[in-house]
C-alpha positions as CSV (number, residue, x, y, z in Angstrom):
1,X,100.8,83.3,134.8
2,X,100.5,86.8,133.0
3,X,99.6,87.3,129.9
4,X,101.0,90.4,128.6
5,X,99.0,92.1,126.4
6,X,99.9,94.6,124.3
7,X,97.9,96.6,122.0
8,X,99.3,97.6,118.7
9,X,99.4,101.4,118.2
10,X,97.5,102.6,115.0
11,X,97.5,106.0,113.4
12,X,95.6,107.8,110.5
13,X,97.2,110.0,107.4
14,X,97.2,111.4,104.2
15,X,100.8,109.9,102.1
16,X,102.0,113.7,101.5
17,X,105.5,111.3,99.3
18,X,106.4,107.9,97.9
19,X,109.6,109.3,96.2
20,X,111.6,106.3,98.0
21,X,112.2,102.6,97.4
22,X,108.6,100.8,99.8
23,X,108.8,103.9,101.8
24,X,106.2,106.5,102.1
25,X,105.7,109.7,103.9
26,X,102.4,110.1,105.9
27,X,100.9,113.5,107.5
28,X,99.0,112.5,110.7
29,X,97.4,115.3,111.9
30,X,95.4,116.1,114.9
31,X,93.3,118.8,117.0
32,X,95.1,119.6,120.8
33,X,93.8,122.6,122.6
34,X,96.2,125.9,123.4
35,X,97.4,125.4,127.2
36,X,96.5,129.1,127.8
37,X,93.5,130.5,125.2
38,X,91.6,127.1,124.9
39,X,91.3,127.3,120.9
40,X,91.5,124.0,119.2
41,X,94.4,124.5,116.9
42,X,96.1,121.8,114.4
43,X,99.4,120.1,115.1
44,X,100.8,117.4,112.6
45,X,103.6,115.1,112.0
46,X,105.5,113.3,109.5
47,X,106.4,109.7,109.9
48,X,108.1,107.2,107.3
49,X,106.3,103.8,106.5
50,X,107.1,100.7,104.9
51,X,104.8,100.6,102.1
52,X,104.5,96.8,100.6
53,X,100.7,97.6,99.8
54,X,101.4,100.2,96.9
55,X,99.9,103.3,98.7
56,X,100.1,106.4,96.4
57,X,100.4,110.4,96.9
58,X,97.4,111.4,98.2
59,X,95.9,108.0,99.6
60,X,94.7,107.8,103.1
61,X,96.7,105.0,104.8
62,X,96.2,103.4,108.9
63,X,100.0,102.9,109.8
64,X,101.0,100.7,112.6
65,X,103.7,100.9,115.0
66,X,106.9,98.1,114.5
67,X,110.3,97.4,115.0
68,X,112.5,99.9,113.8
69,X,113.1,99.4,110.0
70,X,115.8,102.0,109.4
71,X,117.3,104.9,111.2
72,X,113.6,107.4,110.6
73,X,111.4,103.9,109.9
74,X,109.6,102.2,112.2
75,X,105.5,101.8,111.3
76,X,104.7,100.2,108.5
77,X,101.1,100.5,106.7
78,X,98.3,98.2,107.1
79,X,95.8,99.6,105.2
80,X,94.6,101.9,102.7
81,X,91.4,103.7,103.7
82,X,90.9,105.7,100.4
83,X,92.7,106.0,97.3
84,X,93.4,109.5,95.7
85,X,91.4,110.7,92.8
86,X,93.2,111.0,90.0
C-alpha cells in the first residue's frame, strides 16, 4: 500500500484589491538572485483568492493552493497574518 502524500502549497502576501465579489488580489513577492551579476533583486506576482474570511486592502493573508475556482482562481486564503492599519 502507498500512501500518497501530498503537501499543500502555501504562499505569503500583501491583498494589493478586494474590488470583486469573495475574491481578492494578493502581491507575493520574493528575492531570486540575477543569473549573471549575482544581486538579489525582487520579483512578484499577482494571484486571485477566494476570500470567505473578509481579508481587506492592505492585510497580509497565507493563501493555499486548490482546485481551480474560475478561469484566473485557484488558491483560496487560509489565514490572515495581520490586518492593515487603518
Amino acid at each position: 500500500m502507498s500512501e500518497n502524500k501530498t503537501t499543500i502549497r502555501t504562499l505569503e502576501g500583501r491583498v494589493v484589491s478586494n474590488k470583486m465579489d469573495k475574491t481578492v488580489t494578493v502581491l507575493v513577492e520574493r528575492q531570486v538572485q540575477h543569473a549573471l551579476l549575482g544581486k538579489i533583486i525582487r520579483r512578484s506576482t499577482k494571484l486571485h483568492a477566494q476570500n470567505d474570511l473578509g481579508a481587506n486592502e492592505g492585510d497580509v493573508v497565507r493563501i493555499a493552493e486548490c482546485r481551480p475556482l474560475s478561469k484566473t482562481k485557484h488558491h483560496r486564503v487560509v489565514e490572515i497574518i495581520t490586518r492593515a492599519s487603518v
